[in-house]
VEXKOLPA-209274 format. One line per 2 residues: number of its first residue (from 0); their letters; for each residue x, y, z of C-alpha. Coordinates in steps of 0.05 Angstrom, whole numbers, plus 5000, padded with zeros to 4 digits. Each point is the difference from the previous one (the first is absolute). Example, Ala and Ser with C-alpha at 12.3 -4.5 7.8 and 13.67 -1.06 7.14 Angstrom:
BEGIN
0> as> 5246:4910:5156 | 5027:5069:4987 .
END
This chain:
BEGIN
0> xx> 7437:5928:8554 | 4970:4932:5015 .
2> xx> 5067:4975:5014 | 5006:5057:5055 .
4> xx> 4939:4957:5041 | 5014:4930:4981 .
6> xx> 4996:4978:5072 | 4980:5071:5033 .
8> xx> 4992:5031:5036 | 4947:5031:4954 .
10> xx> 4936:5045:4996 | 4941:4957:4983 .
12> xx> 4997:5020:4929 | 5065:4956:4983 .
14> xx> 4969:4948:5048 | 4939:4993:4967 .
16> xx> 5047:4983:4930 | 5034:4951:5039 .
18> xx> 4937:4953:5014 | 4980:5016:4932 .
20> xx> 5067:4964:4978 | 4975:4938:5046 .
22> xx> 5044:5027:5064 | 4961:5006:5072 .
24> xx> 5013:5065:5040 | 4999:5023:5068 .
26> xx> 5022:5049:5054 | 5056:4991:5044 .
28> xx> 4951:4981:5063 | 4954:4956:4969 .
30> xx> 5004:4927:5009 | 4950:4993:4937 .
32> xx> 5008:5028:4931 | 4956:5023:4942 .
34> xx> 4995:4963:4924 | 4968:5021:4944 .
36> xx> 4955:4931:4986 | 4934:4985:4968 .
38> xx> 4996:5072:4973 | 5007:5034:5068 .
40> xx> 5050:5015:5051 | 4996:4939:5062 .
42> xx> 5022:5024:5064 | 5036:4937:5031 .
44> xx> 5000:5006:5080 | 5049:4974:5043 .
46> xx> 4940:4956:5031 | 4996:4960:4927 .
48> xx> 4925:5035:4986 | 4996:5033:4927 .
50> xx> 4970:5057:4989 | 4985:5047:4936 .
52> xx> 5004:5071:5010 | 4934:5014:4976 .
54> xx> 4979:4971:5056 | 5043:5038:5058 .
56> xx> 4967:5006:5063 | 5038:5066:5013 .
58> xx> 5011:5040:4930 | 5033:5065:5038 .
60> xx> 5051:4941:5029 | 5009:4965:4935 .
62> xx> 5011:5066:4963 | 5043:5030:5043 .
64> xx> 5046:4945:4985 | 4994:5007:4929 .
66> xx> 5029:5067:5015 | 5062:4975:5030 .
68> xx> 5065:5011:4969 | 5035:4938:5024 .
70> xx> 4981:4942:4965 | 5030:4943:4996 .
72> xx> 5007:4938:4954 | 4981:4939:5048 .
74> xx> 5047:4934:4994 | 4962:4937:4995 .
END
């Protein structure tokens, strides 16, 4: 079923297997992307600041991503 949501789109559960497997993610409007580094998901934003999602100034915005179904794997 992986194969199904190699590049996506994809619900966040698949995502979240893809930066396990070293790949960064992202939704279609971001200019950023997230990694799973350190031990913790980064958010990368599109104005080069790094920022780990424990640390999300807005949870309901962060989470509400998470629920999206159309994730993406980014392209370096």
């Amino acid at each position: 079923m992986m194969d199904k949501y190699s590049k996506g789109p994809m619900p966040f559960r698949y995502a979240w297997f893809q930066m396990l497997n070293g790949k960064k993610v992202k939704l279609p409007s971001w200019a950023g992307y997230w990694a799973w580094e350190d031990g913790t998901i980064k958010m990368h934003c599109r104005d080069g600041s790094v920022i780990d999602i424990r640390e999300t100034d807005n949870p309901v915005y962060t989470f509400t991503n998470i629920a999206s179904d159309d994730w993406i794997v980014a392209e370096d």
